[in-house]
Backbone as XML, in Angstrom:
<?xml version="1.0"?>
<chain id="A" units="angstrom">
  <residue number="1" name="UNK">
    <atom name="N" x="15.763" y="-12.240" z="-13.075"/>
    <atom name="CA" x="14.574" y="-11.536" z="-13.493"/>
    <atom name="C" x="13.703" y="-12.497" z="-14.300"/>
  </residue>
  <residue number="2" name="UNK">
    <atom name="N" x="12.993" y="-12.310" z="-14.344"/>
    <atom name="CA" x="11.456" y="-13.573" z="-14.586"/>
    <atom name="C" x="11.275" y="-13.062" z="-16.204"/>
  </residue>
  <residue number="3" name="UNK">
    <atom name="N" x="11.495" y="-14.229" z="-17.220"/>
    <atom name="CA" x="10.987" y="-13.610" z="-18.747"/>
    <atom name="C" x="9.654" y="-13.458" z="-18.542"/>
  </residue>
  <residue number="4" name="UNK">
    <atom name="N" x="9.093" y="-12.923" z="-18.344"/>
    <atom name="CA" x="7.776" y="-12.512" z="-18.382"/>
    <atom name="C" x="7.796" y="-10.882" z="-17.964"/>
  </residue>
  <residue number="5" name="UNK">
    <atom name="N" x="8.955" y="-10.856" z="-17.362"/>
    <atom name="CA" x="8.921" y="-9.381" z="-17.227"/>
    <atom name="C" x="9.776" y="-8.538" z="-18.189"/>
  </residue>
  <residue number="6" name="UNK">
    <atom name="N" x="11.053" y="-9.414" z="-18.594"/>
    <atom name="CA" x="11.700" y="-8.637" z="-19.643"/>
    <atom name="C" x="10.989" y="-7.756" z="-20.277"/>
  </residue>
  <residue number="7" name="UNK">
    <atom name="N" x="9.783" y="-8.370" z="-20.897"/>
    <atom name="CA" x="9.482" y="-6.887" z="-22.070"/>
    <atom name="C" x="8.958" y="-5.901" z="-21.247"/>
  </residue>
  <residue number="8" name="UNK">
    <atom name="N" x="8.253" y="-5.834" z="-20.616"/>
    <atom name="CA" x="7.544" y="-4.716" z="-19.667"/>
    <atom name="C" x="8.526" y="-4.479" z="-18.797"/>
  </residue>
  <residue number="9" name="UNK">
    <atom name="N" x="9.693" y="-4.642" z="-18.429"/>
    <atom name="CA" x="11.080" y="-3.855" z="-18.438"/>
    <atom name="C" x="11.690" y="-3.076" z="-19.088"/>
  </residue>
  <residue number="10" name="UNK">
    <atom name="N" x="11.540" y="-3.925" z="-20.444"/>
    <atom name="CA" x="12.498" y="-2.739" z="-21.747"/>
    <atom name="C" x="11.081" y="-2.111" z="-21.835"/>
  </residue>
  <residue number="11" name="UNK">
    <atom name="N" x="9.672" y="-2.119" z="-22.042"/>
    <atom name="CA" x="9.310" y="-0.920" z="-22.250"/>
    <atom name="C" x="9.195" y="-0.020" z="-21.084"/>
  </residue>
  <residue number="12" name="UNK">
    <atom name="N" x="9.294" y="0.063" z="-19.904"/>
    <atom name="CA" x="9.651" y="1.062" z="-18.845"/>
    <atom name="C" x="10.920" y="1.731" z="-19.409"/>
  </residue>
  <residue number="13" name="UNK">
    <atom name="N" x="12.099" y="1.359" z="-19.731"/>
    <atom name="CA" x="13.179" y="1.994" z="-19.991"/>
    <atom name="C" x="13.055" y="2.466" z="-21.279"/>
  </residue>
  <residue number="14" name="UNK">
    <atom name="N" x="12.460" y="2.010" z="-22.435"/>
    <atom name="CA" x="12.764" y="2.497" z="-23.265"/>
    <atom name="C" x="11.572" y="4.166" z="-23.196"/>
  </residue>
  <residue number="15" name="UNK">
    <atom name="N" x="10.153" y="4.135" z="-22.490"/>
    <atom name="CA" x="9.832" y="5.089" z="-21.915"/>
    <atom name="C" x="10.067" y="5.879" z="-21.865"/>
  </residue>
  <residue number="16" name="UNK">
    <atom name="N" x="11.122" y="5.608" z="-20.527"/>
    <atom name="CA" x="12.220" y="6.738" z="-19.407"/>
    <atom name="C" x="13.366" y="7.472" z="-20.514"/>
  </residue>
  <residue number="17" name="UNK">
    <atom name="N" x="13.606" y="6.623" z="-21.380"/>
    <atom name="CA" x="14.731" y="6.982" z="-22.202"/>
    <atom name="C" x="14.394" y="8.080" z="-23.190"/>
  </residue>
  <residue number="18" name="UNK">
    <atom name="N" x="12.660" y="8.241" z="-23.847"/>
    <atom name="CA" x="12.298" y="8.560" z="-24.614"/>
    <atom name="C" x="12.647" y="10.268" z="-23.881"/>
  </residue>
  <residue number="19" name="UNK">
    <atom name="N" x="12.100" y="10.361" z="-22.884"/>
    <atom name="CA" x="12.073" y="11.890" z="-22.371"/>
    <atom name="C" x="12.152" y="12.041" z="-21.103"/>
  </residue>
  <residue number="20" name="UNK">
    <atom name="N" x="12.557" y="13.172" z="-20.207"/>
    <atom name="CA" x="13.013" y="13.188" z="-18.842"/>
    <atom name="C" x="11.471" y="12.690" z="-18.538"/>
  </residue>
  <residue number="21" name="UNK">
    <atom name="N" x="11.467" y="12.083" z="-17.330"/>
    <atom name="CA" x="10.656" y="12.070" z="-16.641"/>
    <atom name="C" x="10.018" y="11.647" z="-15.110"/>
  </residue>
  <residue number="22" name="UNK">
    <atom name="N" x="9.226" y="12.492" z="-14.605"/>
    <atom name="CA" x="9.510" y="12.713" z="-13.196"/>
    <atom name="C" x="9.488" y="11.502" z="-12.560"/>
  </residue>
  <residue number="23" name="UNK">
    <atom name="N" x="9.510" y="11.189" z="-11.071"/>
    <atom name="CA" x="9.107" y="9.946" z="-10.109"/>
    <atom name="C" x="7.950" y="9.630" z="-10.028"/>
  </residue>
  <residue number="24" name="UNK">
    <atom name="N" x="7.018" y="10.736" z="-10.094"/>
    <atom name="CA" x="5.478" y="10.946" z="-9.446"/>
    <atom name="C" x="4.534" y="10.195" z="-11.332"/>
  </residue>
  <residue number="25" name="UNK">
    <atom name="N" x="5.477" y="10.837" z="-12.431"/>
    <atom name="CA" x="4.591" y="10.249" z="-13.289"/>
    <atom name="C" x="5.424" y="9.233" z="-13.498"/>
  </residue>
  <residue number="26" name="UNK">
    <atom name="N" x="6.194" y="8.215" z="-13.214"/>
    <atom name="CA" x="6.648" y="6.964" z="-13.570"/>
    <atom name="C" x="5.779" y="6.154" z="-12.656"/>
  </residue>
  <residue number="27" name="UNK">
    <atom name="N" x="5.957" y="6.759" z="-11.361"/>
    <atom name="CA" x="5.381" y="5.862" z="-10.280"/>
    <atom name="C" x="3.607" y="5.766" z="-10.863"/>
  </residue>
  <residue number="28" name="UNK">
    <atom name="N" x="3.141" y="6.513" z="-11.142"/>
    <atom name="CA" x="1.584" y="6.815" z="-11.781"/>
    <atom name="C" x="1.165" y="5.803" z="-13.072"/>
  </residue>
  <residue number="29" name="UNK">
    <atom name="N" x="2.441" y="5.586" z="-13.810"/>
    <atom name="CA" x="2.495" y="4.454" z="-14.776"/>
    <atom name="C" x="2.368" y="3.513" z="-14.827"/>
  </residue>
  <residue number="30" name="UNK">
    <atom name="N" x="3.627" y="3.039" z="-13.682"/>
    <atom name="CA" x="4.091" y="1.874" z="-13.549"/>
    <atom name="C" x="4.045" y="0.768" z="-12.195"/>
  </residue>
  <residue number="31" name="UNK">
    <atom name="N" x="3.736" y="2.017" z="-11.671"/>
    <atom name="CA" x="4.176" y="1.093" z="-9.945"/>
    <atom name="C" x="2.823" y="0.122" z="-10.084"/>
  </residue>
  <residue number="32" name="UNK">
    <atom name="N" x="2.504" y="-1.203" z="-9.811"/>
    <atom name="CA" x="1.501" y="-1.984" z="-9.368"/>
    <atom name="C" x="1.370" y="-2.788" z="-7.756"/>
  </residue>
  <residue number="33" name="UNK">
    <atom name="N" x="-0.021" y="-2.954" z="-7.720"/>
    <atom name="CA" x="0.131" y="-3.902" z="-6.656"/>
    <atom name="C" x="0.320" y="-5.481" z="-7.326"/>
  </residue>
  <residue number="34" name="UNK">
    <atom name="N" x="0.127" y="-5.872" z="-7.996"/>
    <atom name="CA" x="-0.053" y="-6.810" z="-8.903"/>
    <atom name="C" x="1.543" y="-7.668" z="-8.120"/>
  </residue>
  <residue number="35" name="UNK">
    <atom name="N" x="1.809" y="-8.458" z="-7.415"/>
    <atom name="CA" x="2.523" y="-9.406" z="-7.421"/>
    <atom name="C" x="3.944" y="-10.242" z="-8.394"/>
  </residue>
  <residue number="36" name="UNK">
    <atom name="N" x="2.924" y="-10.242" z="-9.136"/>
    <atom name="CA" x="3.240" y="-11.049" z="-10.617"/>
    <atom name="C" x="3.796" y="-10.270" z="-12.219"/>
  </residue>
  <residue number="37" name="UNK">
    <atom name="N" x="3.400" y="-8.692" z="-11.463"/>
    <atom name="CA" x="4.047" y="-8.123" z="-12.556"/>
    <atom name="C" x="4.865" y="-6.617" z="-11.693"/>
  </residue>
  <residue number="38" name="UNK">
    <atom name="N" x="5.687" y="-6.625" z="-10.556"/>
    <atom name="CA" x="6.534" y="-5.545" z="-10.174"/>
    <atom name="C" x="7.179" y="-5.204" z="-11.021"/>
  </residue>
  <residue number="39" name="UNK">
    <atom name="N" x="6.747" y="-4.383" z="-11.640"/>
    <atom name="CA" x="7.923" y="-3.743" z="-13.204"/>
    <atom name="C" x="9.003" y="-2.614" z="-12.355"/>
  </residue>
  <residue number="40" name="UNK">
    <atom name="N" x="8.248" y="-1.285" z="-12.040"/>
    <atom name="CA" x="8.686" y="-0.310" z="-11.530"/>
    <atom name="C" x="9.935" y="-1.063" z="-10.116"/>
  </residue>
  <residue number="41" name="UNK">
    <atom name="N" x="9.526" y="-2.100" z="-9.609"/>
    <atom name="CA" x="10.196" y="-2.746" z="-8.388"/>
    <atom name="C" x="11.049" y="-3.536" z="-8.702"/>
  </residue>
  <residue number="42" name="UNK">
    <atom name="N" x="11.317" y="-4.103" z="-10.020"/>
    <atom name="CA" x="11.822" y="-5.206" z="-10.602"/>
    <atom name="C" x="13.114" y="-3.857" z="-11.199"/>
  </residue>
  <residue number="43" name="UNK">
    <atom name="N" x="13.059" y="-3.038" z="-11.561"/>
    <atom name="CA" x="14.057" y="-1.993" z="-12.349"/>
    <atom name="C" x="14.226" y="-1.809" z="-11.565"/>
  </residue>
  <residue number="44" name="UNK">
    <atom name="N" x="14.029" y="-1.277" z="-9.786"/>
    <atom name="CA" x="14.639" y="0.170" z="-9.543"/>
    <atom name="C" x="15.177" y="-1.383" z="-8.687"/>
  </residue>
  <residue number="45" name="UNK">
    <atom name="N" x="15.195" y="-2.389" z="-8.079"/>
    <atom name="CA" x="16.042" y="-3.422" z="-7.597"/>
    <atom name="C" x="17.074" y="-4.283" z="-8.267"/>
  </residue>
  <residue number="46" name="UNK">
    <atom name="N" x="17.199" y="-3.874" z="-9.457"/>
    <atom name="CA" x="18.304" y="-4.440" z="-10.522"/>
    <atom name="C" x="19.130" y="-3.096" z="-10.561"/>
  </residue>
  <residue number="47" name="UNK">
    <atom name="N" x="18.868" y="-1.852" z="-10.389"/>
    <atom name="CA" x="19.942" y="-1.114" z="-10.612"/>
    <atom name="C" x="19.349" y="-0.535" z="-11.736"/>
  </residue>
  <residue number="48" name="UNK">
    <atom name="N" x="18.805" y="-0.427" z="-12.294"/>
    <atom name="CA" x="18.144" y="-0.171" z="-14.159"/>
    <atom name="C" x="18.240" y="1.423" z="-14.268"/>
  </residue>
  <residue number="49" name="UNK">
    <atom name="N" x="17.285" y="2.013" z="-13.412"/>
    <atom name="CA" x="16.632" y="3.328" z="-13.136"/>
    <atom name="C" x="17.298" y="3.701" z="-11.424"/>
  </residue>
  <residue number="50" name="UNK">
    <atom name="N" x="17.123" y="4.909" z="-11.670"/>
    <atom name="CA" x="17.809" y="5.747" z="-10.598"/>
    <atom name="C" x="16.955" y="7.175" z="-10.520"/>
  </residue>
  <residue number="51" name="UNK">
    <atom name="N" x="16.773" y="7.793" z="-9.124"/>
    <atom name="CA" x="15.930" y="8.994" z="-9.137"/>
    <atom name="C" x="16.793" y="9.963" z="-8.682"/>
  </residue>
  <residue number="52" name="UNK">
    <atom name="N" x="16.800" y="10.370" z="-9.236"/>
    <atom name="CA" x="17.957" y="11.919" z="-9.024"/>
    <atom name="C" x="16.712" y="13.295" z="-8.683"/>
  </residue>
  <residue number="53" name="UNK">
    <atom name="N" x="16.262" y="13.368" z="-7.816"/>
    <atom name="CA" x="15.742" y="14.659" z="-7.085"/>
    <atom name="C" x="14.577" y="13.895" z="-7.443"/>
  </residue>
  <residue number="54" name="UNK">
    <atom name="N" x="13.590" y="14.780" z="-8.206"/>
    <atom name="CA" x="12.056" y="14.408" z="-9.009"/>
    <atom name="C" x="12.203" y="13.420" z="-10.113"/>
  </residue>
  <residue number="55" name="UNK">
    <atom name="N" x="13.727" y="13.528" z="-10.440"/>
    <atom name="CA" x="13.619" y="13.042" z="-11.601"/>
    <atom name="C" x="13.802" y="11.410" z="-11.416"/>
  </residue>
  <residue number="56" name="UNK">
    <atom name="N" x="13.535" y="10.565" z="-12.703"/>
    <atom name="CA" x="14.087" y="8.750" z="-13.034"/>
    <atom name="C" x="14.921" y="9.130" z="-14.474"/>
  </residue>
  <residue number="57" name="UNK">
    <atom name="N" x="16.096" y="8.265" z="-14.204"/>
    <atom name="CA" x="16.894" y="8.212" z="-15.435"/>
    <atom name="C" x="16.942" y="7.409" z="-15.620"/>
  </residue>
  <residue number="58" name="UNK">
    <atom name="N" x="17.890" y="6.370" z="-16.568"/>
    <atom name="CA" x="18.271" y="5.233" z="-16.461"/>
    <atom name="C" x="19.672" y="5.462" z="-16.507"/>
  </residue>
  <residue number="59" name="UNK">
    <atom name="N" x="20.491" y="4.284" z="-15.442"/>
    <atom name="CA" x="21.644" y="3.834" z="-15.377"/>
    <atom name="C" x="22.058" y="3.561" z="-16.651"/>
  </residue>
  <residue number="60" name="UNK">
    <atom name="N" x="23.620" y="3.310" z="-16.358"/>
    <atom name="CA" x="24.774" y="2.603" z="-16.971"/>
    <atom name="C" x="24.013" y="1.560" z="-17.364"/>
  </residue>
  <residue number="61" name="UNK">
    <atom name="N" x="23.538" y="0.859" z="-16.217"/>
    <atom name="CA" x="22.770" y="-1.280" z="-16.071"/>
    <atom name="C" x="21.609" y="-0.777" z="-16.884"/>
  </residue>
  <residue number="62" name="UNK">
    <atom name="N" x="20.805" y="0.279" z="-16.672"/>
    <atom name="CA" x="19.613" y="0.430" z="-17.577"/>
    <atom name="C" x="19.681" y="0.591" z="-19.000"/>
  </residue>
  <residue number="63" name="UNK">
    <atom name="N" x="21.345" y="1.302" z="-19.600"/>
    <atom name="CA" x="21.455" y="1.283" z="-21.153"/>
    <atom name="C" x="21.768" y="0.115" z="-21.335"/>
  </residue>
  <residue number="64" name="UNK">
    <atom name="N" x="22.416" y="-0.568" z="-20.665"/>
    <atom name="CA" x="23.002" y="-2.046" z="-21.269"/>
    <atom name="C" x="22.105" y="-2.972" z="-21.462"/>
  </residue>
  <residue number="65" name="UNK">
    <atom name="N" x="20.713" y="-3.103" z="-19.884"/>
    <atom name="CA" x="19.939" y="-3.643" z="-20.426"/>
    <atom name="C" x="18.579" y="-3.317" z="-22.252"/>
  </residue>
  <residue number="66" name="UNK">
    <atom name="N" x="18.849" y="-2.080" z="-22.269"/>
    <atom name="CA" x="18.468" y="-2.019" z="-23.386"/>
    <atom name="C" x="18.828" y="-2.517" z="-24.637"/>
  </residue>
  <residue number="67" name="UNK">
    <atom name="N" x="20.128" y="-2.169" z="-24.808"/>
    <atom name="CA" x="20.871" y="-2.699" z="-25.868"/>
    <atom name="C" x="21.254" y="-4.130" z="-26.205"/>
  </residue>
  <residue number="68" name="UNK">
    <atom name="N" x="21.115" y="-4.745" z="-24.616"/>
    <atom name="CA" x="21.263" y="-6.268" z="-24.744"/>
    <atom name="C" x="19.699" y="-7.106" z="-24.831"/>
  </residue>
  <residue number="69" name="UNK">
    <atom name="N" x="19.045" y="-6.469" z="-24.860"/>
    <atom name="CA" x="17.661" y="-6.563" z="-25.173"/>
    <atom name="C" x="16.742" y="-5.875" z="-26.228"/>
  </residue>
  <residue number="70" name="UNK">
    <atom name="N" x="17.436" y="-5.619" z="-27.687"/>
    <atom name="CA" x="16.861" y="-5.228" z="-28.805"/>
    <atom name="C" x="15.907" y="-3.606" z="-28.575"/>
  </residue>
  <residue number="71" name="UNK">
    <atom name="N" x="16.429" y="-2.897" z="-27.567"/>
    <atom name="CA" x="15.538" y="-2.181" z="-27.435"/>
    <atom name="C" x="15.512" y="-0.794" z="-29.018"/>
  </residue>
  <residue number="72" name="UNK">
    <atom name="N" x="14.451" y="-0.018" z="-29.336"/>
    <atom name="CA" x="14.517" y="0.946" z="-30.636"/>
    <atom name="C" x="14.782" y="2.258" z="-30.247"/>
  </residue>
  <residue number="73" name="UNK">
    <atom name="N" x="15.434" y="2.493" z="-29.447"/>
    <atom name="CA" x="15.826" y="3.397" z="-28.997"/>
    <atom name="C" x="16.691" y="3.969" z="-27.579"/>
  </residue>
  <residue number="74" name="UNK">
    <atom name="N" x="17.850" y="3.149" z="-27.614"/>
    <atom name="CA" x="18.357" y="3.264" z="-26.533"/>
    <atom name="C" x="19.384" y="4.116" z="-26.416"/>
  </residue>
</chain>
């Protein structure tokens, strides 16, 4: 994963973590065409986040990356 994306990783998760929230408003957030910054594509291809019906949670890999990345609320 590219340091340039780490933080705009942990803040997608720390986000998702804050309160349930659906696919349609993560994807509305986060998804870009932008190349250089796939956040939403960069998590859900590491394993991070997972969509369970409507919903995005974060994984097992998504708390760890929090915690192994200083996140304030994981």
């Amino acid at each position: 994963m590219a340091d340039t994306l780490t933080p705009l990783i942990r803040d997608l998760l720390e986000w998702i973590a804050k309160q349930p929230r659906t696919h349609a408003e993560v994807i509305d957030g986060w998804r870009t065409s932008c190349p250089r910054l796939p956040v939403w594509e960069e998590a859900t291809d590491h394993g991070l986040v997972a969509r369970k019906g409507r919903m995005v949670e974060l994984t097992a890999r998504g708390r760890a990356f929090l915690e192994d990345h200083g996140a304030s609320n994981a």
